[in-house]
C-alpha positions in Angstrom: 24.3 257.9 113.7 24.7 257.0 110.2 23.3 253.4 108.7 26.9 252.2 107.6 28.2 253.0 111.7 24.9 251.2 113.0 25.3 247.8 110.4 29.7 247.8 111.8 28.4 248.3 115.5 25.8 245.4 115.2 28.2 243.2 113.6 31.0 243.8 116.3 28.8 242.9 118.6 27.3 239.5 117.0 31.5 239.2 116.6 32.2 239.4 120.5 29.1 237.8 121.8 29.9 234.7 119.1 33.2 234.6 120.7 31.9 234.2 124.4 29.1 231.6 123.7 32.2 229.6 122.4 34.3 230.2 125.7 31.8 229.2 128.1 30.2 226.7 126.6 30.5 222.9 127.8 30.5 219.7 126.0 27.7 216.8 126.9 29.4 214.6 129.1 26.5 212.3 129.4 26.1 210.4 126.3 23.0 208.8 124.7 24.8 206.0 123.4 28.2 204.1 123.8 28.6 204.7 120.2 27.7 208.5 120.0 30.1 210.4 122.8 32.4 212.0 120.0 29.1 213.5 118.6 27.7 214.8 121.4 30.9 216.5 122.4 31.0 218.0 119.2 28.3 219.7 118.8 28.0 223.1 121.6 25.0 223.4 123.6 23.8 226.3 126.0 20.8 226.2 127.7 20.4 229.1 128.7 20.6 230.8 125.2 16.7 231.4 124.4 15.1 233.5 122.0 14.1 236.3 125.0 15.8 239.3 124.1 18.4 240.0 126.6 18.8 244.3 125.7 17.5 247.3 124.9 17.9 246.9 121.5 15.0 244.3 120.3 16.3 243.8 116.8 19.9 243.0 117.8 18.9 240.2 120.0 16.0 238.8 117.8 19.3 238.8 115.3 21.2 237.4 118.1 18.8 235.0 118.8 18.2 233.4 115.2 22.0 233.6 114.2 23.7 230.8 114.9 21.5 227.6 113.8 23.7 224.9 115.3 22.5 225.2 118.7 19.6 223.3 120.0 17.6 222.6 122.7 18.5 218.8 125.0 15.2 217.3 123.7 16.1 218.5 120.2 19.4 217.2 120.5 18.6 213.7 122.1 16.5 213.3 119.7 18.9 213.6 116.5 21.6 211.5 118.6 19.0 208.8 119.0 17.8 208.5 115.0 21.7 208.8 114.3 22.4 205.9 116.4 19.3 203.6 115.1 20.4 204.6 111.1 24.1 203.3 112.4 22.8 200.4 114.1 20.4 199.6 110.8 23.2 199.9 108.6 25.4 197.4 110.3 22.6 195.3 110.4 22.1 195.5 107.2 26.0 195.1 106.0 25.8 191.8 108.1 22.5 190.9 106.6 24.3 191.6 103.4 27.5 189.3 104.0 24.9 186.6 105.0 22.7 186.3 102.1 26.1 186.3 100.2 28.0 183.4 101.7 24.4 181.9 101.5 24.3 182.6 97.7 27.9 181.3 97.3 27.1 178.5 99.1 23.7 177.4 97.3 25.7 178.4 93.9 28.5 175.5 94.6 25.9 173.3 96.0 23.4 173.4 93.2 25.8 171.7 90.7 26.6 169.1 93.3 23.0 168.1 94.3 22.0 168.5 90.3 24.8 165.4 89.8 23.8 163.4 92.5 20.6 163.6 91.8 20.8 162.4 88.0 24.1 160.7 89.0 21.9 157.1 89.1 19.8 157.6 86.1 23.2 158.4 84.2 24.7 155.2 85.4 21.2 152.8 84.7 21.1 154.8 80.7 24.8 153.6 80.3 24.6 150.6 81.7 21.5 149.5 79.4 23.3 151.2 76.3 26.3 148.2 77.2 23.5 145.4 77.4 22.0 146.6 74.0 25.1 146.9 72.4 27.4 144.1 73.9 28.2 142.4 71.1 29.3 145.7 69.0 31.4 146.7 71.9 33.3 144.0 72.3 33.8 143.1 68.8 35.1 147.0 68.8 37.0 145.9 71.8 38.6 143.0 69.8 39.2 144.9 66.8 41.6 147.6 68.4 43.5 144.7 70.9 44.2 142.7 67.8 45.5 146.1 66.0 47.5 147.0 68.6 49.3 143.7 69.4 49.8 143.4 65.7 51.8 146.6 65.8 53.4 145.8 68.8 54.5 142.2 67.4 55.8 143.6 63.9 57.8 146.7 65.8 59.4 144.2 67.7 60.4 141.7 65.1 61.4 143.8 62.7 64.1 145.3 65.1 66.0 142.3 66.0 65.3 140.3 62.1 64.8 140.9 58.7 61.4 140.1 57.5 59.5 140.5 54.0 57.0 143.5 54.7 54.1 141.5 53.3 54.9 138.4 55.0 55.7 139.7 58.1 52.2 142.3 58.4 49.9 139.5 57.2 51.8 136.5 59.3 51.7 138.4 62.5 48.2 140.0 61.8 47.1 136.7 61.9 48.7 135.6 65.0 47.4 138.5 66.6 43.6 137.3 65.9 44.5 134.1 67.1 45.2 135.0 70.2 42.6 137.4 70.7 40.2 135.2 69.8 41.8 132.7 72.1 41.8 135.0 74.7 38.0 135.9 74.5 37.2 131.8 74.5 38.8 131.6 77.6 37.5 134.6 79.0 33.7 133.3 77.9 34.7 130.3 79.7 35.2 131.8 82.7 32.4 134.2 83.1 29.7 131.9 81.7 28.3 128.7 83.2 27.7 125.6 81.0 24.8 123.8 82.7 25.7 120.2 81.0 29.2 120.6 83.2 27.0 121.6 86.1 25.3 118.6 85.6 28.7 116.2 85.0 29.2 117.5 88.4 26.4 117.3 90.4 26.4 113.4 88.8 29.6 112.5 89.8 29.1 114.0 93.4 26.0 111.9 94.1 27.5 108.4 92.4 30.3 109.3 95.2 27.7 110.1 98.0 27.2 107.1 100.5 24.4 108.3 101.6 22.1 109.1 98.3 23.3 105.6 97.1 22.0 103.4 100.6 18.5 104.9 99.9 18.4 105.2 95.7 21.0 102.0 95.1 23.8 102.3 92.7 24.0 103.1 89.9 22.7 106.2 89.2 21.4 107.1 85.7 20.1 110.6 84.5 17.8 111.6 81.6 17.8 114.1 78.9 14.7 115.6 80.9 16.3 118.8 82.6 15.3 122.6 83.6 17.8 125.3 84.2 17.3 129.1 84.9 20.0 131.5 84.5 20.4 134.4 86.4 23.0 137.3 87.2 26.0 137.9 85.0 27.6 140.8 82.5 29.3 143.9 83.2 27.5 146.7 85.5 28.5 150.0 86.3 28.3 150.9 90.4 29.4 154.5 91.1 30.3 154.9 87.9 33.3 151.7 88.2 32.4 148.5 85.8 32.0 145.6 87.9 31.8 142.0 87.0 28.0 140.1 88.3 28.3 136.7 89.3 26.1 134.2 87.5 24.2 131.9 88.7 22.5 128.8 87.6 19.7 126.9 88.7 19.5 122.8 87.4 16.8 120.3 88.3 16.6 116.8 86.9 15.4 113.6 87.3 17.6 110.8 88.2 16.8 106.6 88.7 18.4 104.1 90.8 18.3 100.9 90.8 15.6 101.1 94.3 14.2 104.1 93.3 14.1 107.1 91.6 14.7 110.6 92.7 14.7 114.6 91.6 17.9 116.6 91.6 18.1 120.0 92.4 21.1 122.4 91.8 22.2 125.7 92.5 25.8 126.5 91.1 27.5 130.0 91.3 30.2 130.9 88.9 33.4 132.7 91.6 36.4 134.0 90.1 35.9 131.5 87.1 35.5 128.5 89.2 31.5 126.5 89.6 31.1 127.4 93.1 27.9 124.8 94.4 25.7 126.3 96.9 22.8 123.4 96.7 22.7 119.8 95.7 19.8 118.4 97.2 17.3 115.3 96.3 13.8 114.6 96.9 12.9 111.1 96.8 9.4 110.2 96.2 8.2 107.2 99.9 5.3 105.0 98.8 3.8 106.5 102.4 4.1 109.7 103.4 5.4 112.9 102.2 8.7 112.8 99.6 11.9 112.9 101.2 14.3 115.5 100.6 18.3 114.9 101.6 20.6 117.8 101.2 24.5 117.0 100.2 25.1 120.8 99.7 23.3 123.7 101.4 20.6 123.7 103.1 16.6 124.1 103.4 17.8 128.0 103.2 19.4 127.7 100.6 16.6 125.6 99.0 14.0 129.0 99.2 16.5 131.5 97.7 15.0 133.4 94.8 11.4 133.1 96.1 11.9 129.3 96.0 12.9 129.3 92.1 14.1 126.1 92.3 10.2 125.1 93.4 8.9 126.5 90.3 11.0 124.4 88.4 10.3 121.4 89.9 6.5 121.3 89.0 7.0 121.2 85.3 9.9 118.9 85.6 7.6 116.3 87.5 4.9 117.1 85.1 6.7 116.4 82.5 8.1 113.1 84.1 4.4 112.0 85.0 3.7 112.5 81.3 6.1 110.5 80.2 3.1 107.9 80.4 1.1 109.3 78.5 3.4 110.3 76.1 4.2 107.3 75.4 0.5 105.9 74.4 0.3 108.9 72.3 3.5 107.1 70.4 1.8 104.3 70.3 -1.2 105.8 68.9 0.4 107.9 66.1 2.6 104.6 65.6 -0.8 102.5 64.6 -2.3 105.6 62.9 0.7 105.5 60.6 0.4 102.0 60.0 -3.0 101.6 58.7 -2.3 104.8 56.8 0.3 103.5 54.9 -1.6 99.4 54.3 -4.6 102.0 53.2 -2.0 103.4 50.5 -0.8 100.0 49.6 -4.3 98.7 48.7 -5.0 101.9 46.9 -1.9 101.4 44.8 -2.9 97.4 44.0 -6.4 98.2 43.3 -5.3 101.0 40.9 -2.6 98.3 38.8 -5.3 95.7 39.0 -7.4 97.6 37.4 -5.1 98.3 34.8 -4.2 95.4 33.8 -8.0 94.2 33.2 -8.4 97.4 31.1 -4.9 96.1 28.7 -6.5 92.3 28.9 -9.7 93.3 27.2 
């Protein structure tokens, strides 16, 4: 037989035994995974198909034998199914991974902002709140300027729709109003924001010259001094979460006071509320001739007395200092009072000695 018959025989045949592998082969029913059964019953498998040849003709089968390369043995097989499912199972892993770190990412990029703020949020607040207490006056005056503008404007718009005013007389006349009232309106503003410690001390007089009780143990009346000691505290404009806010102030007042038993030292605490003094101590301590002074409280309490890590203490000493003094004080008058004295008959005889003298010179 020819070589062209032999090469169309061997192919028929690879044909027809192609064609019966296909017929009687059977799909995996067990599967190596859940995921993996569509696989598996793709892909033909026949384990009897070896590489023994199964004719005569050696070549044909070894042909036979290496011509399909789809099939493979159940260890080969398993073995592919497995590694597909672990690459599935990494990569969706790995997509979940990947939607993690990303809401992460979005998370920490709308957060960092946030904390960045909060964090510098209070050192923001503290820089502008010391730039308002450096530059008070400059801001209000600022402040002042543009009220008065506007409610100059405001004022000449109006009159000059319902009367017939002179430019000039009417800008200058109602500019002028307009400062008056600002500047009214800032007095009384001060007046309410501020603390005046001679009222405070008006008050606390006329509260103890109306006090049973002080004047039974002082007698009546009751004189003050000139001698007094105050401490301010609080007050001004602050900014809290970024919204101005109005301190309270406070005001701390000691001084002596004399009655006509004995004599006594004042203390004073006054808070300024909603523009009104608000007293939250008026209490005296009375010096006994035995024992230890003794302290009576019209307002407040011995609470009250140590607020401000006992402020009002501190300012006692050098008010009763300065009262015990007063002694000396006065012997240092005296003493400077004599010094000037002779100093001034020293200057006198100086003077006559000098004329004297003069005159015997012109006689001779």
């Amino acid at each position: 037989m020819s070589k062209p018959s032999q090469r169309i025989i061997n192919g028929l045949l690879l044909k027809l035994h192609h064609s019966n592998i296909l017929s009687n082969s059977k799909p995996i029913t067990k599967p190596y995974s859940n995921g993996f059964s569509t696989l598996n019953s793709r892909i033909p498998f026949n384990p009897s198909f070896t590489s023994k040849p199964t004719s005569s003709n050696v070549g044909l089968s070894q042909f036979l034998s290496r011509a399909n390369p789809y099939y493979y043995s159940s260890s080969s097989l398993a073995k592919q199914s497995c590694w597909y499912g672990v690459k599935r199972h990494f990569s969706l892993k790995t997509s979940n991974l990947g939607k993690t770190v990303n809401g992460d990412f979005a998370r920490k990029v709308l957060e960092k902002p946030a904390t960045t703020f909060s964090r510098y949020r209070e050192a923001i607040g503290l820089q502008i709140d010391a730039f308002c207490k450096r530059n008070v006056l400059l801001l209000v005056g600022a402040g002042g300027v543009i009220v008065c503008a506007l409610l100059w404007r405001i004022m000449f718009g109006i009159a000059n729709t319902f009367v017939g005013l002179s430019e000039g007389m009417a800008k200058y006349g109602f500019l002028a109003l307009s400062s008056a009232i600002v500047a009214f309106a800032g007095l009384y503003i001060r007046s309410r924001i501020t603390v005046n410690p001679d009222r405070v001390y008006r008050i606390a007089m006329r509260k103890l010259n109306t006090s049973a009780a002080i004047l039974e143990v002082m007698g009546a009346p009751l004189t003050g001094t000139e001698l007094r000691a105050y401490v301010m505290s609080g007050g001004g404009v602050t900014l809290k979460n970024f919204k101005p806010r109005l301190r309270s102030k406070r005001c701390f007042l000691i001084f002596p006071i004399r009655g006509s038993e004995r004599k006594g030292l004042v203390s004073v605490e006054v808070k300024k509320k909603k523009g009104q003094y608000d007293m939250k101590l008026l209490a005296v301590d009375i010096p006994m001739a035995s024992g230890p002074d003794q302290r009576l409280f019209l307002i407040g309490d011995e609470d009250e007395y140590k607020v401000g890590g006992g402020l009002i203490a501190e300012l006692r000493d050098p008010v009763v200092k300065a009262m015990a003094a007063s002694k000396e004080f006065d012997d240092l008058d005296d003493i400077e009072e004599a010094e000037d004295a002779e100093r001034e008959l020293e200057e006198a005889e100086r003077k006559h000695r000098e004329e004297m003298e003069k005159l015997e010179k012109g006689g001779s």
